[in-house]
C-alpha positions as CSV (number, residue, x, y, z in Angstrom):
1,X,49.9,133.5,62.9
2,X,53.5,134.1,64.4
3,X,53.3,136.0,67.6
4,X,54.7,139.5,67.7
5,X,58.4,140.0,68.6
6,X,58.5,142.0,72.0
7,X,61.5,143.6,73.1
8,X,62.7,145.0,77.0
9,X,64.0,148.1,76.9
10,X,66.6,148.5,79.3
11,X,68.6,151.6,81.4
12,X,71.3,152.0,83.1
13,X,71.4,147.9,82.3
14,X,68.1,147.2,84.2
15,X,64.4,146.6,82.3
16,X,62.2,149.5,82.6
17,X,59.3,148.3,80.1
18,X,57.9,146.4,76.5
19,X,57.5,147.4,73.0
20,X,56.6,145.3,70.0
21,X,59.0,145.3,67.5
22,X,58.2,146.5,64.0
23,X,61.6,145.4,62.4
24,X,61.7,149.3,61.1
25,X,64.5,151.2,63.0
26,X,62.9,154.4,63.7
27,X,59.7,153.4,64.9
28,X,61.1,151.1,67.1
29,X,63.4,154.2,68.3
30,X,60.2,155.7,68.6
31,X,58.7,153.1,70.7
32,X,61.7,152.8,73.0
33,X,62.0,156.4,74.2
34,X,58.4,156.0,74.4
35,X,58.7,153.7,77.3
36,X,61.3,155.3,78.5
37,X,59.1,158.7,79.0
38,X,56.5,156.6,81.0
39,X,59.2,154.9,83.2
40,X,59.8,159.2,83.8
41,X,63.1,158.8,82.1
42,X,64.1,161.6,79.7
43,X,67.0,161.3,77.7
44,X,67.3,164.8,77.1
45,X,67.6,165.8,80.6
46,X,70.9,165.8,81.2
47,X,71.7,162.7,79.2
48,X,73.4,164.4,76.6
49,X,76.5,164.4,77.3
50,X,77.3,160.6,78.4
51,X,75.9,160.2,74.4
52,X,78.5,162.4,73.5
53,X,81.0,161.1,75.4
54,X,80.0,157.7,73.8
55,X,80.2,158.8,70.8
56,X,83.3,160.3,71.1
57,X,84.8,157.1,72.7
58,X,84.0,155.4,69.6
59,X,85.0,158.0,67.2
60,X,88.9,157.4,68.9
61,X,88.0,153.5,69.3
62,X,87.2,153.8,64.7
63,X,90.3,155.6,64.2
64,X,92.3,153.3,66.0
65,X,91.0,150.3,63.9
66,X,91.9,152.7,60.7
67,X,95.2,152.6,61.9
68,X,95.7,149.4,62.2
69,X,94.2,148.7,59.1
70,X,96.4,151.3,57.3
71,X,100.3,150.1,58.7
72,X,100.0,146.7,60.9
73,X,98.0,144.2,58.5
74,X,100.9,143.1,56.6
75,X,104.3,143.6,56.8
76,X,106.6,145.6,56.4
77,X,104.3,147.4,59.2
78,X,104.9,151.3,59.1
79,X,106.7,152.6,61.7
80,X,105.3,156.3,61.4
81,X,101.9,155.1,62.7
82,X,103.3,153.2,65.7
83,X,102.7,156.5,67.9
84,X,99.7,157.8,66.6
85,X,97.8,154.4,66.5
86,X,99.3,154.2,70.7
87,X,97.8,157.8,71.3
88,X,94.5,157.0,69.8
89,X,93.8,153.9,71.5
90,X,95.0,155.0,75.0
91,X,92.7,158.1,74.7
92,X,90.1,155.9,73.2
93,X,89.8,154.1,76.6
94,X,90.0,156.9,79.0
95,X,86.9,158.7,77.2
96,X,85.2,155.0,77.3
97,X,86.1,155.0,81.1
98,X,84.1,158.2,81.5
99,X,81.4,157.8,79.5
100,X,81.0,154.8,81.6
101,X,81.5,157.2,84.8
102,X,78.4,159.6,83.1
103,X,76.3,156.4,82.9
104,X,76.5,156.0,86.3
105,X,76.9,159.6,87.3
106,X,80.0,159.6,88.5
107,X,82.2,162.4,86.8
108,X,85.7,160.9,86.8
109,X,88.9,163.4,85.9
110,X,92.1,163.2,85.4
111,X,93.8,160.5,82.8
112,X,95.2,157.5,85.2
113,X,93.3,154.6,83.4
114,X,93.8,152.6,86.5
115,X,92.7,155.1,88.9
116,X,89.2,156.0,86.1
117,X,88.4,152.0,86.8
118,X,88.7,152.2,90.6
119,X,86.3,154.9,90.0
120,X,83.7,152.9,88.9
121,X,80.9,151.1,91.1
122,X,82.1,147.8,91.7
123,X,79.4,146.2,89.5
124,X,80.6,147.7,86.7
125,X,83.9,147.2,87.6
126,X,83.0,143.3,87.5
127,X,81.1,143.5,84.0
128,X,84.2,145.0,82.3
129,X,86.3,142.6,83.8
130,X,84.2,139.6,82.5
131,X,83.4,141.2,79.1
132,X,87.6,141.8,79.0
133,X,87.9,138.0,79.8
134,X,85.9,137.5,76.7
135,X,87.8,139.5,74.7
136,X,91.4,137.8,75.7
137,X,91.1,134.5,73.3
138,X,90.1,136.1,70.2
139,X,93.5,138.7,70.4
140,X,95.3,135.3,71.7
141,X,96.1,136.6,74.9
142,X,96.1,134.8,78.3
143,X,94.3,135.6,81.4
144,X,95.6,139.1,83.4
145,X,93.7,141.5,85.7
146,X,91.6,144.4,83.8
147,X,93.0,146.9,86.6
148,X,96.5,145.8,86.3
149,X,96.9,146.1,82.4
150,X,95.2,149.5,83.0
151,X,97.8,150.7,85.5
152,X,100.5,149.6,82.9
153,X,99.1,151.9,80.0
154,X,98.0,154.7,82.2
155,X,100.9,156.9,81.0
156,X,100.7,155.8,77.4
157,X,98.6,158.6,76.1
158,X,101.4,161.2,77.8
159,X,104.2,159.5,76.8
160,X,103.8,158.3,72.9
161,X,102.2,161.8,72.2
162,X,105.8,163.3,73.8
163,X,108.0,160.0,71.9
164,X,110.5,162.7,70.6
165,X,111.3,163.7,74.5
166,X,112.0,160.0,75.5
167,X,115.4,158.5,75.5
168,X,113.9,155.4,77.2
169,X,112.5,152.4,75.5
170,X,108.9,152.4,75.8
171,X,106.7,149.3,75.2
172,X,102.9,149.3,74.9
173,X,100.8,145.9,74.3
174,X,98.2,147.2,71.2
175,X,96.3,143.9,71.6
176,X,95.7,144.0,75.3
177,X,94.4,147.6,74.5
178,X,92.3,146.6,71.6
179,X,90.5,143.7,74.1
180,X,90.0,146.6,76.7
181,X,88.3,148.9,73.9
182,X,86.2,146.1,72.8
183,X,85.2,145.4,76.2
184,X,83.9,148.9,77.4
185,X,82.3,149.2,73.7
186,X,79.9,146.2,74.3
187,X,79.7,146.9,78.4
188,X,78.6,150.9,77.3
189,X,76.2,149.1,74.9
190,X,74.7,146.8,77.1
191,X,73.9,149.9,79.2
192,X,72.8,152.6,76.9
193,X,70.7,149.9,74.8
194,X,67.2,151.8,75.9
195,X,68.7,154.8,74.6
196,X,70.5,153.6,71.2
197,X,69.3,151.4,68.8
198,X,71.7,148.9,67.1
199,X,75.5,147.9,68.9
200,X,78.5,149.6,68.0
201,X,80.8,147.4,65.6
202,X,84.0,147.9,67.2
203,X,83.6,144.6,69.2
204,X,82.5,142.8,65.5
């Protein structure tokens, strides 16, 4: 007889207990808030609104992809979406850089990207930073520093939204941004995975 498939439940990216799993989504959903309850963690307390911000984060991180999808996968690319698919991903990572802050209850402000990471516990800081290095080969990019690229597109969102009140040429690096939204998608799902079933495809 095979041996039941057990699965750790994890929060805040640390084990809090078991279930078996049952290969049917909701009652393993079931089963993992379950454990969460006895570990005295409610997800309803409070928890809310990192979800939503989550969510949210993702939403911006889908729309993005769209984008690209829609004007940049052949050419002639379309210059109308060159803006709004800038806009989009730059806010995409600031709401990832809070929900990240809510998982660790920190409530970051402002719009800096750079100054949102320095924000972060270290250790999280270090995670992103590995799961970015991941990310860099697949979008053929070489080896920079999380923080600095940050710093770089931290006035994007203000900037590309305002393009018509620029007489300065702007430049923005959509595949550096697209490893950074990857990155804080899977690091936000390694985190949250006691609390949502199933990984976010943006990082697919």
């Amino acid at each position: 007889m095979k041996p039941p498939h057990v699965k750790t439940v994890l929060y805040n990216g640390k084990p809090v207990g078991t279930y078996i799993a049952t290969g049917d989504r909701e009652q393993e959903l079931v089963a993992s808030r379950a454990v969460l309850l006895e570990a005295g963690i409610d997800l309803n307390a409070g928890k809310a609104e990192q979800l939503t911000a989550l969510g949210q984060a993702r939403s911006f991180g889908v729309v993005t992809k769209l984008i690209l999808d829609a004007g940049f996968k052949s050419h002639p690319w379309n210059p109308h979406l060159v803006a709004p698919l800038i806009v989009n991903a730059s806010f995409c990572i600031e709401v990832f850089l809070k929900a990240l802050g809510k998982l660790v209850d920190k409530d970051l402000r402002g719009h800096h990207l750079g100054a949102l990471f320095d924000a972060l516990p270290m250790e999280q800081q270090d995670t992103i930073q590995k799961e970015f290095d991941c990310r860099l080969p697949i979008h053929r990019l070489p080896p920079s520093s999380l923080r600095d690229e940050l710093t770089s597109m931290s006035k994007a969102f203000e900037q590309w939204r305002y393009l018509y009140e620029k007489d300065t040429r702007l430049e923005f690096e959509v595949r550096v941004a697209l490893a950074v939204i990857e990155a804080l998608d899977r690091v936000c799902t390694g985190m949250t995975a006691g609390a949502q079933q199933g990984a976010s495809d943006l990082a697919k």
